[in-house]
Structure formats: structure tokens, C-alpha cells
N, C-alpha and C positions, 0 to 999 in steps of 0.2 A: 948585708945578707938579709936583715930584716924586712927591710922595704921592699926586696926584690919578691921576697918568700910572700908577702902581702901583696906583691903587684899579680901576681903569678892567680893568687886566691879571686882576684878582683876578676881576672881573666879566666873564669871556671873551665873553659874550653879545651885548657891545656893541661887540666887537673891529672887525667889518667897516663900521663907520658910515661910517668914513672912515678906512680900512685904511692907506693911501699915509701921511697926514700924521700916524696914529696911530703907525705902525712909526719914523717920525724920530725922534716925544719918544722912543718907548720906548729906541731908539738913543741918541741925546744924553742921556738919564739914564742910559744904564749907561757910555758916556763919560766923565761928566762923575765919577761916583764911580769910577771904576776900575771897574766890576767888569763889562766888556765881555766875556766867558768863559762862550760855550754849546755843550755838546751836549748830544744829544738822548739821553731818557732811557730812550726807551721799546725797547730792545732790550737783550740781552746783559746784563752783570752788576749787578744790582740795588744800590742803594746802601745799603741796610739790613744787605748781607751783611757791612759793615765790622765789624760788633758780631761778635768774634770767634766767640759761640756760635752766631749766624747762618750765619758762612762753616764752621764743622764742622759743622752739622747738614748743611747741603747739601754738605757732602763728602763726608759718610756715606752720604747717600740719595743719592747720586750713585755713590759705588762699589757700591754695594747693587744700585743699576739696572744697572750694568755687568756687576753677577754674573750678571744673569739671561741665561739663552740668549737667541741672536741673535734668533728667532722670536717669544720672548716681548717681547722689545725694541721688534720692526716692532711686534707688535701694538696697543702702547702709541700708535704714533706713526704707525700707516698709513693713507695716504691715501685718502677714503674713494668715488673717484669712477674713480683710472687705476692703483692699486695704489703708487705713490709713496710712499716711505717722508717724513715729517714730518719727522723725525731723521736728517739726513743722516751727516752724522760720529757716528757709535757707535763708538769705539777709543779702548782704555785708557788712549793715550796722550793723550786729551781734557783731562784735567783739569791737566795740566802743559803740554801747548802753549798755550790759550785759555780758563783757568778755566772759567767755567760758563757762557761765553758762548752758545756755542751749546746746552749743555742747558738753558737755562733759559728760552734765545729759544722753544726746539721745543717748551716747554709752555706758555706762554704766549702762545696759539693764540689766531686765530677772534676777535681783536678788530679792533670798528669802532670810529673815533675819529669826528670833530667832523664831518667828510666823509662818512662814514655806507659808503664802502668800506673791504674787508678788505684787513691789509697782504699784499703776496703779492712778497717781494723775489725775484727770480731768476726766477721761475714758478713758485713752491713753495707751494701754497695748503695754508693752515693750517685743521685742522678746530675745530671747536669743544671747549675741555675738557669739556662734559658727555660727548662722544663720547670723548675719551680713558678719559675713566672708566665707560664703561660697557665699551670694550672691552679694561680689567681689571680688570672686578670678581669674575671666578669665582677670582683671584689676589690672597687676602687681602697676602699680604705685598710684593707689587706696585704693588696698588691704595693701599696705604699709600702706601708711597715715594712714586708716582705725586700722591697729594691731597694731601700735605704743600709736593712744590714748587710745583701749581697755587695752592695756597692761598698761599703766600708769594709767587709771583712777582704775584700780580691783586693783593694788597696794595698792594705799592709800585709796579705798573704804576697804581693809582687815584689814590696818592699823585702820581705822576710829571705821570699826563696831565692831573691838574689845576694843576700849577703850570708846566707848561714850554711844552708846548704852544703856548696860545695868543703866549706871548713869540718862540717862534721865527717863529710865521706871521707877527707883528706886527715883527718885525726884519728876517726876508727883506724883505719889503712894503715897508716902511720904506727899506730896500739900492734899492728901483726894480724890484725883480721883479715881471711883469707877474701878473695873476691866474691867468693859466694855469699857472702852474706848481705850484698848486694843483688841478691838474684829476685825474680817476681815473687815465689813461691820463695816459704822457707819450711824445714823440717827441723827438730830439734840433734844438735850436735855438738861439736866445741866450738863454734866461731859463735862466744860469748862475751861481751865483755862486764865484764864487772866490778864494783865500787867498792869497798870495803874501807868504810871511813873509822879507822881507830880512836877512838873516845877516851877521855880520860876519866875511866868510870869501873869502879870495885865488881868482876866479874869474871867468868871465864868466859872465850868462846865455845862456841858452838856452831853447829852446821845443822841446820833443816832442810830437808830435802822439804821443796814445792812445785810438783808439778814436774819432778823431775828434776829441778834445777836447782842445785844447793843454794842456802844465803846462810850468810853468818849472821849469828844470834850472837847476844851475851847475857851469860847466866849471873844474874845480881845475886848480890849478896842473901837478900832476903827469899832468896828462890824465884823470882820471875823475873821473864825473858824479855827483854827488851833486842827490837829487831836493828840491826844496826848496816845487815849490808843488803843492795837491792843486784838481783841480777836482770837482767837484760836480756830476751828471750831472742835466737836469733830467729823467729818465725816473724818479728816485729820488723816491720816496712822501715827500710832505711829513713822515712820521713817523721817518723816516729822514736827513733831514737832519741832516747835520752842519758844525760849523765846526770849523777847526784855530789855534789860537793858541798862537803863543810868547811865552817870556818874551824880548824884545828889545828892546835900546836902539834900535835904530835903526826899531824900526815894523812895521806892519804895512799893507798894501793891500788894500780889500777890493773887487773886480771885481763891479759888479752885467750885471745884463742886456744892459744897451745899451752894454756895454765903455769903461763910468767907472770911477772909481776914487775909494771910499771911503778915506780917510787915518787911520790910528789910530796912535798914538802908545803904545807899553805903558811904563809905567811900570817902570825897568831892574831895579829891587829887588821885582821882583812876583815870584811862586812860583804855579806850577799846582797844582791840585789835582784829582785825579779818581780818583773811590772805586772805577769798575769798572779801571782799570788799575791803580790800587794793588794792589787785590788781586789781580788777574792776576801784576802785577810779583812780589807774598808768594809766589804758587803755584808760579813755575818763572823767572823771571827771561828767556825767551822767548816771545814772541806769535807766532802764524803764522794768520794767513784763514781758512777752510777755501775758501775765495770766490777768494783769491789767491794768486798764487806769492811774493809778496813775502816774507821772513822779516827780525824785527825783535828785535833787543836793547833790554835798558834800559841808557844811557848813565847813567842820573842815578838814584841808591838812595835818596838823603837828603832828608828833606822840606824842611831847611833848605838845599837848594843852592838856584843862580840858578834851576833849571826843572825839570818833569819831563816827559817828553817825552811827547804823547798821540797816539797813531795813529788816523787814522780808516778807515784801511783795514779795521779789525776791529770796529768797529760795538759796541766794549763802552757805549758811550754814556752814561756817568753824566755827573751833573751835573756842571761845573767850576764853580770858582768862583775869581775873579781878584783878589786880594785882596794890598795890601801885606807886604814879605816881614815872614815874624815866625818866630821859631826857638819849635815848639812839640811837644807829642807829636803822633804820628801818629792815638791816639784821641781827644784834641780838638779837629783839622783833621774827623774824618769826621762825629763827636758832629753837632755842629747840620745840617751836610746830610743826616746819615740824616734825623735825626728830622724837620725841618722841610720834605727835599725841595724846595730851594726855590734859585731863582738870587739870592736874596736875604741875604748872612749875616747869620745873626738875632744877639740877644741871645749870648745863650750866650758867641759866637765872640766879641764885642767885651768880655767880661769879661773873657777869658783879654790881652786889649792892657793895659799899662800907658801907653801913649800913643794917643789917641783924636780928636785934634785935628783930620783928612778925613774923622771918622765920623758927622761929627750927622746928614749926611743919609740915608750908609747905616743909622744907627739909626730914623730916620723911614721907611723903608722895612722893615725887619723887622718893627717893629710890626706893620704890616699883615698882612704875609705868614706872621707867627705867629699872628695870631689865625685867618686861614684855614684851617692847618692842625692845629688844636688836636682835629677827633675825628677825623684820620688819625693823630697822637700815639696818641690811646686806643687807637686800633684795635691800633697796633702793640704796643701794653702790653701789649692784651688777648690777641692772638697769643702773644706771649714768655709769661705767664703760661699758656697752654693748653699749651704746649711744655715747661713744666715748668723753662723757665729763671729767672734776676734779674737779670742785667746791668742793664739799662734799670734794673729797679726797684730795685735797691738803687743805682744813681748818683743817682735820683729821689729816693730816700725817700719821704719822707709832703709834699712840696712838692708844691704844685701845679703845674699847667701856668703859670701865669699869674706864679706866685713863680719858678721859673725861668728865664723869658725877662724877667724885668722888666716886665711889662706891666701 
């Protein structure tokens, strides 16, 4: 049943046959092996950027773009219909508040997904990167910086949109969300879903209404509120959805539509993992919006603590992956999600286990989901190789793709 519900995800085409009773299995298979743990991938910091000569190359071409005058900046990034600049936050202080989220989101423009509309969060309509590039190309050393990030971020945005995608439409769907929340437009109504992660923590709940939209708060002891659930606006582009999961003993609830309540259980000894806040956490150890007033710390440094804590308020969106705790490096936790981009942990990851005993099924599900991505693999090789780097290819060697993952 597993493999088939996973062949089925791989083959997105078939997704909508019967959307409602297809998003259950795909729900109850990632239940049933633990690995219940999505967001969405297609915004903010790319997961490929963990390979550390990835995250300095775009630091470089990211202070490089900084250096240039403001003027030459907008030009890069201007709106080409009411003068709106594309790139909103241009300040030096980008790269230590919110990594490369938003300079990587601003060039990585002008895509349509499954739904054949462009994303446009806020009202901020993204032009196309040919249009970026043509409005600097009289600027050799602009135009550089400029094709290096477009080209790296369509990479693992290709990567991303073929392996997440369809699992998130298929798990909303799945949750009871009607199909409209899937539509161009959205209005606010009940096809909401929402997280409500139960904490083991001295307080009552509470409900705040924001914006319309309740969240649950909890009232500490000492009198202030600590926010604890996030809702999910359905005006938000199905490519922007996100989920929020903790590592918690006592569960999680997940609110569909019609104000039920999905029951998850996490597993107490699980650890998060997500590549665009790790590395945000490496950059400055503070996250802040540019979208919100909120400002966030990391609680949790250690990939071997109970959690790491992922905010969705900031839209870094990489893959998570919810996977038994295991005390390991931090570059062979990011190792198989760059490469493979997948809610799947492949091969690779269950090498590094000396105890494998709840994995035969998620090994029958990598299978698959590495053979899928076997010339987004190349691709990325063939990238790092034009880039003049080895990382990738000297951990690789002369192994194949296929000797690798065990397949």
C-alpha cells in the first residue's frame, strides 16, 4: 500500500482522480512511518544551499549585489507595469536578519506552478527572470551576480516543485479542505487549516482573534501569552502553504476545514530538521519577516536536542523531515535532503542508522523517490562542476548514483 500511495505522489498527474481519498493514504503513510514533517519548499532558502560552497557562493553574490547603487539594485528587481520594486528589503542588514530568504525569493520570479497562476504573496507581482536579465545586461559584473542566483535558485525550485508539491495538495485534500482553497483567488472562510501544537507548559488556552482568524495562545502562569498555534490563511497560494510541527510528547491537532480535528501523535524522541532555517540559524542566530512585526530567537542550537524550532511566519520553507532522534553531523542530516529534495529520507540517511528496525518501510519509499530524482542529482553536479567547485564530487567519487543510495 505504501509504495503504491508513493508511486502514485511521484506520478503527480494522477493526483486529482480522487483527491479527498488520495490525500488520507498519503496522510496515513506518513503517519504511520513517522515522517509526518512538511513545508513548503518553494520560497526562501533553497535547500541545496547547506553544501557549504553553495551558502558562500550566495553570500558573495549577495554582498556583491548589495554593493551596487540603490538604482542599480531596483533596476535588477523593477516592477515592470506600476514601478514597484520586486525586492523589497535591499538593506545590508539582509543577510544576518533572514539569510537569503527574501533575496533569493526576489529572483526567483514569474513562476507558474500546477495551477498555471503566478505566485504574487502580498500584491507583489513577480516579473519574469528573462526580464531580470535583460534589465542588467549593459552591467557585465551585475548581470553575473544576477544569472548565477537565477540559475541556482530554478535548480532546486525544479527540484522542489517536483517532489513537494503535489504531497502538500494531496495532504491538505486529504486534512478535508474543500477544493476551493485551491482556487487563483482566495477570500477569507473555513477552508483553514490549522496547527495547534499542545506544550507541556503551566497555562490556560486562549483564542486571539488576528485578522479575523483565531490562534491559540496560552496564558502562563506568570500572566503573559505565549503564542502557540499558527493558522493558515486560506487567501494564501497553495504554494505557500505551510505546516508547523513540534517535536512533542503530548501531540499535535490538526484543524481541517469544517473545524475537526486531525489527532497526531509525534514521536517524543523525534528532532526537526529544516535546511532553510538551519542555515538562517548559521547566519545570525535571529529571524525577523520583513512581512511581520514578530522577531524570533533560536531556542535550540543542537541538532541532537529534543527540537529545533521552525517558524512559519518567515516563509524560509525548506523541506523538514521528521525522522527518529539520532545524534549525527549536521552535514549528514542536510546530505540526502539536498540532494534527493524529497519528504522522503532516502538511502544515504538510513546508512548513517546503526539501528534500522521502523525503517523497512521508509526504505521502500526512498527507493522510489531516489530513482525520481536521479537527473535532478546530475543536474546539480553538473552545476557545482561549472561553478568550479567538488564538494558534491569528491563525497561522490567515481560511485554512481545508484551505488550510493543502494538501489
Amino acid at each position: 500500500m505504501e509504495t503504491e500511495v508513493v508511486k502514485t505522489i511521484l506520478d503527480y498527474q494522477d493526483i486529482f482522480k480522487d483527491p479527498l481519498q488520495f490525500g488520507r493514504d498519503v496522510y496515513n503513510v506518513f503517519r504511520d512511518v513517522k515522517l509526518l514533517g512538511l513545508r513548503n519548499a518553494f520560497h526562501g532558502v533553497p535547500a541545496a544551499l547547506h553544501f557549504d560552497h553553495l551558502r558562500d557562493l550566495l553570500l558573495e553574490k549577495f554582498n556583491q549585489f548589495l554593493g551596487f547603487p540603490l538604482k542599480e539594485r531596483m533596476k535588477a528587481c523593477i516592477h515592470d507595469t506600476n514601478g514597484q520594486r520586486g525586492y523589497l528589503p535591499i538593506r545590508s542588514e539582509a543577510v544576518g536578519q533572514y539569510g537569503f530568504t527574501e533575496f533569493v525569493e526576489r529572483f526567483t520570479v514569474g513562476r507558474n506552478l500546477v495551477l498555471g497562476s503566478p505566485i504574487t504573496p502580498n500584491g507583489v507581482a513577480y516579473i519574469p527572470n528573462d526580464k531580470i536579465r535583460e534589465a542588467v545586461k549593459d552591467n557585465k559584473e551585475l548581470a553575473d551576480i544576477v544569472d548565477k542566483i537565477i540559475t541556482l535558485s530554478e535548480l532546486i525550485i525544479e527540484v522542489n516543485e517536483k517532489r513537494v508539491l503535489p504531497v502538500l495538495t494531496s495532504l491538505a485534500k486529504g486534512c478535508g479542505v474543500h477544493h476551493g482553497y485551491f482556487a487563483a483567488r482566495y477570500v477569507y472562510g473555513d477552508s483553514v487549516i490549522r496547527l495547534n501544537h499542545r506544550r507541556a507548559i503551566n497555562g490556560n488556552i486562549d483564542y486571539e482573534d488576528v485578522n479575523g482568524l483565531k490562534t491559540s495562545n496560552v496564558k502562563l502562569t506568570d500572566g503573559s501569552i505565549a503564542r502557540r498555534g499558527i493558522t493558515l490563511s486560506p487567501k494564501t497560494h497553495i504554494c505557500l502553504l505551510s505546516t508547523l510541527l513540534y517535536s512533542d510528547s503530548l501531540g499535535l491537532m490538526l484543524e481541517t476545514g469544517d473545524r475537526t480535528y486531525v489527532n497526531y501523535t509525534l514521536d517524543p524522541d523525534s528532532i526537526w530538521f529544516s535546511c532553510g532555517d538551519l542555515l538562517s540559524y548559521e547566519l545570525g542566530g535571529v529571524l525577523k519577516s520583513p512581512r511581520h512585526a514578530d522577531v524570533f530567537t533560536k531556542q535550540t542550537a543542537k541538532m541532537d536536542s529534543s527540537s529545533i524550532h521552525i517558524y512559519n511566519h518567515l516563509r524560509p520553507n525548506a523541506i523538514v523531515g521528521l525522522v527518529p532522534s539520532i545524534r549525527m553531523p549536521k552535514t549528514v542530516a542536510a546530505y540526502p535532503t539536498t540532494i534527493a529534495s524529497t519528504l522522503l529520507w532516502d538511502r544515504l540517511f538510513n546508512m548513517q542508522r546503526a539501528d534500522s528496525r521502523d525503517l523497512s518501510t521508509l526504505a521502500q519509499l526512498s527507493d522510489l523517490s531516489n530513482r525520481a530524482d536521479k537527473d535532478l542529482f546530475d543536474k546539480l553536479l553538473e552545476w557545482e562542476k561549472n561553478q568550479g567547485y567538488d564538494r558534491l564530487s569528491s563525497l561522490v567519487g567515481d560511485s554512481t548514483y545508484e551505488e550510493i543510495f543502494g538501489l
